[in-house]
Biopython code that builds the backbone (N, CA, C, O; Angstrom):
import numpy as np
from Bio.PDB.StructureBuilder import StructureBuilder

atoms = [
    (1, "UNK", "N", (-17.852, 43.364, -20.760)),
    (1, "UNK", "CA", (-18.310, 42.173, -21.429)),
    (1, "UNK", "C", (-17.331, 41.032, -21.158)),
    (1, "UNK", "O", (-16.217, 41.013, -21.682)),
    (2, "UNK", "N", (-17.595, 40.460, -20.658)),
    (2, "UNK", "CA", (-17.092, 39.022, -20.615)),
    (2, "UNK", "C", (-16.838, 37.886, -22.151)),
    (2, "UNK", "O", (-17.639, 37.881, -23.086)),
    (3, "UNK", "N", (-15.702, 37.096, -22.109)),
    (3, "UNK", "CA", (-15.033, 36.873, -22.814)),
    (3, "UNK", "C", (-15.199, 35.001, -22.660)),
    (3, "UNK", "O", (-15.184, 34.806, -21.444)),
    (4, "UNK", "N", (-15.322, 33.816, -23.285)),
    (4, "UNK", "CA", (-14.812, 32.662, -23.075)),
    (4, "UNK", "C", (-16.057, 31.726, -22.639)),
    (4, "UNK", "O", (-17.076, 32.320, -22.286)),
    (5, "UNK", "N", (-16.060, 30.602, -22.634)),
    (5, "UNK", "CA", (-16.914, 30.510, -22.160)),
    (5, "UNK", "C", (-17.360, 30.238, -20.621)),
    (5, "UNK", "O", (-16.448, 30.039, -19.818)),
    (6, "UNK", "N", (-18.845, 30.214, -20.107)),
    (6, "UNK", "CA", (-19.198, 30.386, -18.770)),
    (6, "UNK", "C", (-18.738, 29.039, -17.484)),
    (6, "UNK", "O", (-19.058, 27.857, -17.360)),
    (7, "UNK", "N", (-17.967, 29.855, -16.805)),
    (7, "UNK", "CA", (-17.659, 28.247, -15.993)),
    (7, "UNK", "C", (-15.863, 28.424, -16.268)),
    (7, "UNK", "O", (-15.115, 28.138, -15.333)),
    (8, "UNK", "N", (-15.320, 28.873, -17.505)),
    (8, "UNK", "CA", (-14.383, 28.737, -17.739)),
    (8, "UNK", "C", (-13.072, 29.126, -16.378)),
    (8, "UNK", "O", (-11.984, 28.593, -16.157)),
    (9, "UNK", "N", (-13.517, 29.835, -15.948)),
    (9, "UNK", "CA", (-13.067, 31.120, -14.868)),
    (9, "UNK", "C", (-13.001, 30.093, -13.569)),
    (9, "UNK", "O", (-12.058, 30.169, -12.781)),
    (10, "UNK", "N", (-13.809, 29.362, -13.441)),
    (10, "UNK", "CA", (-13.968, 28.487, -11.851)),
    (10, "UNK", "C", (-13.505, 27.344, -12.398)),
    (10, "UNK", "O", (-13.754, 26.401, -11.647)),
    (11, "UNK", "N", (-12.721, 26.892, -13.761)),
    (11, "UNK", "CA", (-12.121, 25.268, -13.881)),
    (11, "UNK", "C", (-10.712, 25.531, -12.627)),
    (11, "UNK", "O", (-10.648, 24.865, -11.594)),
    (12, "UNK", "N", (-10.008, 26.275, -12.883)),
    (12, "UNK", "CA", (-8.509, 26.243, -11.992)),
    (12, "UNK", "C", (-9.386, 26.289, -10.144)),
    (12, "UNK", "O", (-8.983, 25.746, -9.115)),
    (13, "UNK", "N", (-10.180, 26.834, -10.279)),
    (13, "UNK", "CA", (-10.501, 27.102, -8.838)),
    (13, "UNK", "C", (-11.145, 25.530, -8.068)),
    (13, "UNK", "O", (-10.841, 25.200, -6.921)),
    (14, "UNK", "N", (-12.037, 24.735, -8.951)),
    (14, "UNK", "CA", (-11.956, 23.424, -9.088)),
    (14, "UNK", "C", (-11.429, 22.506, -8.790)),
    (14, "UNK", "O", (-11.783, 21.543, -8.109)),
    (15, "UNK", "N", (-10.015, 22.888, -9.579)),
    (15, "UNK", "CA", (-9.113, 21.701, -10.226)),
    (15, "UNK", "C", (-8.227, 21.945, -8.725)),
    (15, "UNK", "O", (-7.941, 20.853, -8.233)),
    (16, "UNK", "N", (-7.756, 23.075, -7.932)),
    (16, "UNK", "CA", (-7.167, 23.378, -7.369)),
    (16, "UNK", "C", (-7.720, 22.704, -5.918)),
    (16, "UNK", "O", (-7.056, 22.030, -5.130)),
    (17, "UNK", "N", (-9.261, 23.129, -5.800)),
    (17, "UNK", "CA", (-10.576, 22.509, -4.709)),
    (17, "UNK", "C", (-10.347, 21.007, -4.451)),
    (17, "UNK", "O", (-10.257, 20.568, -3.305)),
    (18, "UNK", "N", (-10.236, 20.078, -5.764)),
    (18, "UNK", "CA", (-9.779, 18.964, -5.302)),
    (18, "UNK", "C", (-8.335, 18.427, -5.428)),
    (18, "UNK", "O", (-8.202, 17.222, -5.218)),
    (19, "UNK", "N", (-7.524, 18.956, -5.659)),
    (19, "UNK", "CA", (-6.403, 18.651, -5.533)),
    (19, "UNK", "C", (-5.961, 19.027, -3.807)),
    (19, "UNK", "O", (-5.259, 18.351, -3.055)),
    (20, "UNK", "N", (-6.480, 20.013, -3.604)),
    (20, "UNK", "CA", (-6.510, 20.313, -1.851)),
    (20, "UNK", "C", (-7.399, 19.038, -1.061)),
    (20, "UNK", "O", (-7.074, 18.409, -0.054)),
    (21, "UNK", "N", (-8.473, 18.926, -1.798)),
    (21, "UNK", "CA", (-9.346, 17.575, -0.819)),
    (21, "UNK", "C", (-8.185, 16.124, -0.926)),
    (21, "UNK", "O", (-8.071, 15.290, -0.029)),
    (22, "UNK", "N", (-7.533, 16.111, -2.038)),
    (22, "UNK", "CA", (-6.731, 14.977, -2.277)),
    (22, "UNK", "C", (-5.554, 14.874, -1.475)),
    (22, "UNK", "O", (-5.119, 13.750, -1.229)),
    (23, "UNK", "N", (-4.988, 15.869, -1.042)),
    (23, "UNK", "CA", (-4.041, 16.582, -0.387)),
    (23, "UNK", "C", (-4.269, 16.280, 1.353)),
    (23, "UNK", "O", (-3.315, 15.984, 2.071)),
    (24, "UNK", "N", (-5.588, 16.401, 1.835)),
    (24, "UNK", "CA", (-6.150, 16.141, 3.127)),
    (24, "UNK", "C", (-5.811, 15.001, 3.552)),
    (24, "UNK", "O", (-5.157, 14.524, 4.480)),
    (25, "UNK", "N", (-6.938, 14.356, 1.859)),
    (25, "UNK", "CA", (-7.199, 12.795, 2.092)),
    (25, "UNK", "C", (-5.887, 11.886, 2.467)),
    (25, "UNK", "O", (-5.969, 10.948, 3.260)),
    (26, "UNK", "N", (-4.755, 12.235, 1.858)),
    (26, "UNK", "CA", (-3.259, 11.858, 1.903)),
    (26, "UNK", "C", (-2.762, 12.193, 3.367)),
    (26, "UNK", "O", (-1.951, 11.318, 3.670)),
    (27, "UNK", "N", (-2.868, 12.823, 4.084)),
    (27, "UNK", "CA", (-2.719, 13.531, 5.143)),
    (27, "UNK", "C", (-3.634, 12.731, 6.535)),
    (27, "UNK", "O", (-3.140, 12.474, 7.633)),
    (28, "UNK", "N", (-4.615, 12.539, 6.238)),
    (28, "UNK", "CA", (-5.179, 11.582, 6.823)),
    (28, "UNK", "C", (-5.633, 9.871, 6.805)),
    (28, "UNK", "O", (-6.382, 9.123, 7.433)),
    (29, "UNK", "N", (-4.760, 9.809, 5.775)),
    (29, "UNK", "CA", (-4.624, 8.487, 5.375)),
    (29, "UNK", "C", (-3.332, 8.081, 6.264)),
    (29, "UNK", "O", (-3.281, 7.249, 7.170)),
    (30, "UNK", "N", (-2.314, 8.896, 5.754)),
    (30, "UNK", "CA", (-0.922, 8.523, 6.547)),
    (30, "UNK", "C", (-0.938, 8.396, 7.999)),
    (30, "UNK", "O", (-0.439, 7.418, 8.557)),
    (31, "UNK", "N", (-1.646, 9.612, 8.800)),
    (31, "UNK", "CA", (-1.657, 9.259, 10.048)),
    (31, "UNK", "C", (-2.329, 8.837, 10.607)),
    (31, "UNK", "O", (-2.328, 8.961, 11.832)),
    (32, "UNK", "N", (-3.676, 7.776, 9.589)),
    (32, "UNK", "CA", (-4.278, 6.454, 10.532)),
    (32, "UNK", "C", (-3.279, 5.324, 10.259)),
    (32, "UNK", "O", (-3.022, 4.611, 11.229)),
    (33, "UNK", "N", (-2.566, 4.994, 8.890)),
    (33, "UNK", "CA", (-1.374, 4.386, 9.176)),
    (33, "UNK", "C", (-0.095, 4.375, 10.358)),
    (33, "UNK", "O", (0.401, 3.483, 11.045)),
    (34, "UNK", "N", (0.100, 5.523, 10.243)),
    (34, "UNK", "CA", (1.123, 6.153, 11.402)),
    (34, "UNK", "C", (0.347, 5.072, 13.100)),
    (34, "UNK", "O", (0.780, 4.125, 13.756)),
    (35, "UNK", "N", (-0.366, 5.551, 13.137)),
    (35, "UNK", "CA", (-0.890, 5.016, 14.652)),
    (35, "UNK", "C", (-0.971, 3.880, 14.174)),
    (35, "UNK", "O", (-0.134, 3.368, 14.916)),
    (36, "UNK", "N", (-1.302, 3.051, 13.528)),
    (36, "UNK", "CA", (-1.223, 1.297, 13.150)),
    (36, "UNK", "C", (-0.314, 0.913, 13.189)),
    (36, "UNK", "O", (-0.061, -0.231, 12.810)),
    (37, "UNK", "N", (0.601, 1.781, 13.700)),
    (37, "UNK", "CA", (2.537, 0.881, 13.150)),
    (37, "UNK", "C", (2.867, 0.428, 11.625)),
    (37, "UNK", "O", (3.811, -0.288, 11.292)),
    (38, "UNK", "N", (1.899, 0.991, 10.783)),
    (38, "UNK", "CA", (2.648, 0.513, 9.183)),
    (38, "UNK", "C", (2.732, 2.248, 8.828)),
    (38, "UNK", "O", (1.567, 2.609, 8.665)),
    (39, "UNK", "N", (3.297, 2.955, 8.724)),
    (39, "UNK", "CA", (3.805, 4.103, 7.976)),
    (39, "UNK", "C", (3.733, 3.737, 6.454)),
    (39, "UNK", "O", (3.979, 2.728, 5.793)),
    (40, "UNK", "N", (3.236, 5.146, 6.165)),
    (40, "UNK", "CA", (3.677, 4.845, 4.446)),
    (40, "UNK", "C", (5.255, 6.033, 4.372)),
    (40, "UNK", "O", (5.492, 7.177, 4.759)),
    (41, "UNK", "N", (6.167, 4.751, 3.518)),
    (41, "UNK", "CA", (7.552, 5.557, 3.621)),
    (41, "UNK", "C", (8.013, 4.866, 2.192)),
    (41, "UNK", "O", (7.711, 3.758, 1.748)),
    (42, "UNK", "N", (8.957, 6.037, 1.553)),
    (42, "UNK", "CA", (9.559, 5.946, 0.540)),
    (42, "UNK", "C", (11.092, 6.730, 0.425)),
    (42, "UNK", "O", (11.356, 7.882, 0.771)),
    (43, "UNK", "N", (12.040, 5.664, -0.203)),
    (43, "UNK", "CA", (13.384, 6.516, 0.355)),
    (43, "UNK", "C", (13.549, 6.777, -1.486)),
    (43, "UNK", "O", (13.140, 6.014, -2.360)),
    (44, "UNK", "N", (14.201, 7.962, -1.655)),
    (44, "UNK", "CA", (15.059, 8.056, -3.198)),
    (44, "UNK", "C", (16.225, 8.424, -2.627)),
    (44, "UNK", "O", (16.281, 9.388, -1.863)),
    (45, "UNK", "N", (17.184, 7.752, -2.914)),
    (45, "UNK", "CA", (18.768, 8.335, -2.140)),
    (45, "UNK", "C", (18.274, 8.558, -0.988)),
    (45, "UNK", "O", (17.343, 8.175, -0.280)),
    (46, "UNK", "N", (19.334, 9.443, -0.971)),
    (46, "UNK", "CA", (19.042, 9.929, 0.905)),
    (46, "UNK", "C", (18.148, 10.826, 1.326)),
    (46, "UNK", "O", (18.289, 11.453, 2.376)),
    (47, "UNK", "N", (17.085, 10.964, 0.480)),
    (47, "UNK", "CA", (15.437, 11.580, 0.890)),
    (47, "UNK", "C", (14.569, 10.357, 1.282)),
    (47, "UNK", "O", (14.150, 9.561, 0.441)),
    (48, "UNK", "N", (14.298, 10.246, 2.748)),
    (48, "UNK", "CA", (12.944, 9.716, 3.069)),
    (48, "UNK", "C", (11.725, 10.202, 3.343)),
    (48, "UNK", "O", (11.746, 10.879, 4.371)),
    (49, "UNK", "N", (10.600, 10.124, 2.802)),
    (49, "UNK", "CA", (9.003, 10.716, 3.086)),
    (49, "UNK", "C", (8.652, 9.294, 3.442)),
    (49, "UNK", "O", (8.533, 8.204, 2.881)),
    (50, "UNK", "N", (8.504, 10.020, 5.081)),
    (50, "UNK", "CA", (7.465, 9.108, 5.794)),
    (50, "UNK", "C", (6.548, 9.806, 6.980)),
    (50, "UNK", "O", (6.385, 9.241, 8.062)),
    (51, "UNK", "N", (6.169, 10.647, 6.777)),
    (51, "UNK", "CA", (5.494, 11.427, 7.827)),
    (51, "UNK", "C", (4.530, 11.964, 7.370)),
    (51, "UNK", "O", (4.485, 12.554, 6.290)),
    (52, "UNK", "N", (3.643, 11.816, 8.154)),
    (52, "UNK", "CA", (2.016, 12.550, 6.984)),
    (52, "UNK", "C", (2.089, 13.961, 6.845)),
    (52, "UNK", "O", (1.454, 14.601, 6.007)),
    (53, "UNK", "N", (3.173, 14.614, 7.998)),
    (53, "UNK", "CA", (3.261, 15.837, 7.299)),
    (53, "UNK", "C", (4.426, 16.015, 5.802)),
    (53, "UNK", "O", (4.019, 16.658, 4.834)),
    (54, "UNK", "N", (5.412, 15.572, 5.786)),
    (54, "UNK", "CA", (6.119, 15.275, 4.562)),
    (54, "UNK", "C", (5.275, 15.029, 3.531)),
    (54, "UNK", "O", (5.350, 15.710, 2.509)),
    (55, "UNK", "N", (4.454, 14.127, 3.651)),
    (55, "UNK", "CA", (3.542, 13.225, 2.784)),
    (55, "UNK", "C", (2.567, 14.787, 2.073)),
    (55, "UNK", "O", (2.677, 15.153, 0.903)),
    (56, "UNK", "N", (1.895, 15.307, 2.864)),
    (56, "UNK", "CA", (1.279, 16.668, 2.827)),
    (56, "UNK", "C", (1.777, 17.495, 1.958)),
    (56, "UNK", "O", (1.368, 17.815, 0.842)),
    (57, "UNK", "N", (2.797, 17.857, 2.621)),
    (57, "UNK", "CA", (3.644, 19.051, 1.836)),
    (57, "UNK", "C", (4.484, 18.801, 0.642)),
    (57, "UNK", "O", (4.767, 19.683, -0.169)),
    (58, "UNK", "N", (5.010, 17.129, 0.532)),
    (58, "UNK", "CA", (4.998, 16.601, -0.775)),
    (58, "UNK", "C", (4.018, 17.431, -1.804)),
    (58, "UNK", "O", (4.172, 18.335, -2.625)),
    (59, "UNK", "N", (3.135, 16.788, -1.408)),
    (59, "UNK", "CA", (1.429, 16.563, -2.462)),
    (59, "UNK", "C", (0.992, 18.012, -2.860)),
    (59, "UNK", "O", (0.613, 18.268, -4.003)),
    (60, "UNK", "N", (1.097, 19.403, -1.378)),
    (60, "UNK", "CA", (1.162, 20.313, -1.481)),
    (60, "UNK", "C", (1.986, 20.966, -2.495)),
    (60, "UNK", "O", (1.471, 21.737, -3.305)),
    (61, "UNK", "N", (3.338, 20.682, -2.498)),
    (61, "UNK", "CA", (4.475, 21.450, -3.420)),
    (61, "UNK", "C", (4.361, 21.066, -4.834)),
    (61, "UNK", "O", (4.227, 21.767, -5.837)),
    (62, "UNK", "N", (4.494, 19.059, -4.598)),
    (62, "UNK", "CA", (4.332, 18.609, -6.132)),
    (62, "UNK", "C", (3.513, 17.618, -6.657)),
    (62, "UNK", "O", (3.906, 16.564, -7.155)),
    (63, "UNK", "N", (2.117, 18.064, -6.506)),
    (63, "UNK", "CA", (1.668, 16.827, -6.345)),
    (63, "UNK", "C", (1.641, 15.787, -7.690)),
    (63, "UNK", "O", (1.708, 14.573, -7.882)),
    (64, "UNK", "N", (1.569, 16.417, -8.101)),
    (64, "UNK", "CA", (2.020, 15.454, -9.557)),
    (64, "UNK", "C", (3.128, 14.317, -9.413)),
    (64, "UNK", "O", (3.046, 13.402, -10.232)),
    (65, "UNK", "N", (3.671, 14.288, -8.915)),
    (65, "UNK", "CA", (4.971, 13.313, -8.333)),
    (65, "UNK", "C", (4.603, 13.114, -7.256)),
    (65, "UNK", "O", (4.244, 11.936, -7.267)),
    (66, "UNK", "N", (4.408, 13.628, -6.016)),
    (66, "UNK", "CA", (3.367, 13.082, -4.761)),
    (66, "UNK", "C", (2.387, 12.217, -4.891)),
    (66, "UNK", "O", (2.573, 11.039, -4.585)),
    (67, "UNK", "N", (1.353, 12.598, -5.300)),
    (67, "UNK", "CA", (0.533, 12.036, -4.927)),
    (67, "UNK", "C", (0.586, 10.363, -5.419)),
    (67, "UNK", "O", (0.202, 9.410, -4.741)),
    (68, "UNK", "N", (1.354, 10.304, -7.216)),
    (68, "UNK", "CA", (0.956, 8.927, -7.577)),
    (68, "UNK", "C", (1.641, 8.147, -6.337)),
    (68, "UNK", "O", (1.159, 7.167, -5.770)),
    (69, "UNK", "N", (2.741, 8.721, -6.066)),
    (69, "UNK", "CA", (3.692, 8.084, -5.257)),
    (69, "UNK", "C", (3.543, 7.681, -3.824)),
    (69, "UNK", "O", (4.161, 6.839, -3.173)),
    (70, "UNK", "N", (2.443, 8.597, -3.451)),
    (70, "UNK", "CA", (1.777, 7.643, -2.252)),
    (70, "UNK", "C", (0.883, 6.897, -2.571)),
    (70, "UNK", "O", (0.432, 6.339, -1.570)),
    (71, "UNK", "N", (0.286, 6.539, -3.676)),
    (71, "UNK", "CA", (-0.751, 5.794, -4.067)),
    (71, "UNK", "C", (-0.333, 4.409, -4.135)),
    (71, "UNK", "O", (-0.932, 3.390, -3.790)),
    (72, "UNK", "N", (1.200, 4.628, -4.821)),
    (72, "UNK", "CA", (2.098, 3.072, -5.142)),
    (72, "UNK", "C", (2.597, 2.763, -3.639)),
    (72, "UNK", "O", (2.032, 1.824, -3.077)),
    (73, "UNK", "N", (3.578, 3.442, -2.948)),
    (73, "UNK", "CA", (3.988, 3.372, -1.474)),
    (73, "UNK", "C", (2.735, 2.964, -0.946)),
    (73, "UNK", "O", (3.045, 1.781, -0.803)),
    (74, "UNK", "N", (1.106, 3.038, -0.388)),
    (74, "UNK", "CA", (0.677, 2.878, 0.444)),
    (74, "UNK", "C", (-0.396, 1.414, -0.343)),
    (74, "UNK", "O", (-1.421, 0.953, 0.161)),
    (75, "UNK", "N", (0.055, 1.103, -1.253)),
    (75, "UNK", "CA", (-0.596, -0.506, -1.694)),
    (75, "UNK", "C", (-1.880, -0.050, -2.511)),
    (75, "UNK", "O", (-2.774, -0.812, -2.877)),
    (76, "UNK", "N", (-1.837, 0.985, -2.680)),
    (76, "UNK", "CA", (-3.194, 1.517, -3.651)),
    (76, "UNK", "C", (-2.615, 2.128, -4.696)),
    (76, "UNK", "O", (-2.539, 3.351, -4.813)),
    (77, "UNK", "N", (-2.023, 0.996, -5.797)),
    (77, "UNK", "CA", (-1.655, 1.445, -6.730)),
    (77, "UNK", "C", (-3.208, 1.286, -8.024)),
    (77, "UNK", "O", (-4.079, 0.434, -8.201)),
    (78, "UNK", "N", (-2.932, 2.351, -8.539)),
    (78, "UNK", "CA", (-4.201, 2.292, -9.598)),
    (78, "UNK", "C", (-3.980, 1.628, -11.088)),
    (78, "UNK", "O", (-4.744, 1.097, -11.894)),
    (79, "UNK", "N", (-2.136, 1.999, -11.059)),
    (79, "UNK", "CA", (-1.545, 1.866, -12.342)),
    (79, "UNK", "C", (-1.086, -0.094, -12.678)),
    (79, "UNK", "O", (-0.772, -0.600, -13.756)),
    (80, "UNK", "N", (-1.240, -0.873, -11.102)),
    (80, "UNK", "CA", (-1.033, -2.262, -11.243)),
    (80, "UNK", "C", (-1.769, -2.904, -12.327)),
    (80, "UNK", "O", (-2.598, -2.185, -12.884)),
    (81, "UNK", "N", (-1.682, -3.735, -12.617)),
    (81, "UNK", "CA", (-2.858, -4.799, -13.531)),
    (81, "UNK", "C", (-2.790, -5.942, -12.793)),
    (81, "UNK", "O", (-1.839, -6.699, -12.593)),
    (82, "UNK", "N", (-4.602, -5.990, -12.185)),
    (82, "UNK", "CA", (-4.542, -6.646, -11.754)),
    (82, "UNK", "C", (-5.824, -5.960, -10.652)),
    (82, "UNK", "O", (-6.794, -6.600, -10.248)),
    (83, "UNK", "N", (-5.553, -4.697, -10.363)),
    (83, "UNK", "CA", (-6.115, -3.752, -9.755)),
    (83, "UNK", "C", (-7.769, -4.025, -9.486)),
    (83, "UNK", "O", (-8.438, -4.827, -10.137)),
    (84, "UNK", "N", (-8.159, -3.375, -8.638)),
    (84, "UNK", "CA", (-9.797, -3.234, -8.748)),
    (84, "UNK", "C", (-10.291, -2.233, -9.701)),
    (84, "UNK", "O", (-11.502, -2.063, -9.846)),
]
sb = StructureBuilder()
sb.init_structure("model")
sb.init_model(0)
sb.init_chain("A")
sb.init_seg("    ")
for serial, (resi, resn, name, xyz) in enumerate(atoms, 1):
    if name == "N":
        sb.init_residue(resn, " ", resi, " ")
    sb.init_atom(name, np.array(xyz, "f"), 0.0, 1.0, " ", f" {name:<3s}", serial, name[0])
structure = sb.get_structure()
């Protein structure tokens, strides 16, 4: 017998589904930048992410701290006022 309710079981599998599509999208965002000559790059101390694979495996490891952070770095900040 099953326990919780239905659907409950496929939210992480979901949540995980687009956090991977978000993860791509970042990945292929950077390296149509990359070939344009504008990179998206961000230094903290002496860590720089500027490579769409960095950018990737950022978003991959943490994306919670990744991802907003290419959102602000690449001029698509959501959190501006002022925003679309």
């Amino acid at each position: 017998m099953m326990t919780g309710t239905p659907g409950t079981a496929l939210a992480p599998i979901l949540v995980l589904l687009v956090v991977l599509a978000l993860d791509a999208w970042v990945y292929s965002d950077a390296r149509k930048r990359l070939r344009r000559g504008d990179p998206v790059s961000v230094s903290v101390g002496s860590v720089r992410v500027e490579t769409p694979e960095a950018w990737f495996l950022g978003c991959l490891i943490l994306w919670v701290v990744f991802f907003p952070l290419y959102l602000v770095a690449s001029g698509r900040n959501p959190f501006a006022h002022g925003s679309r």
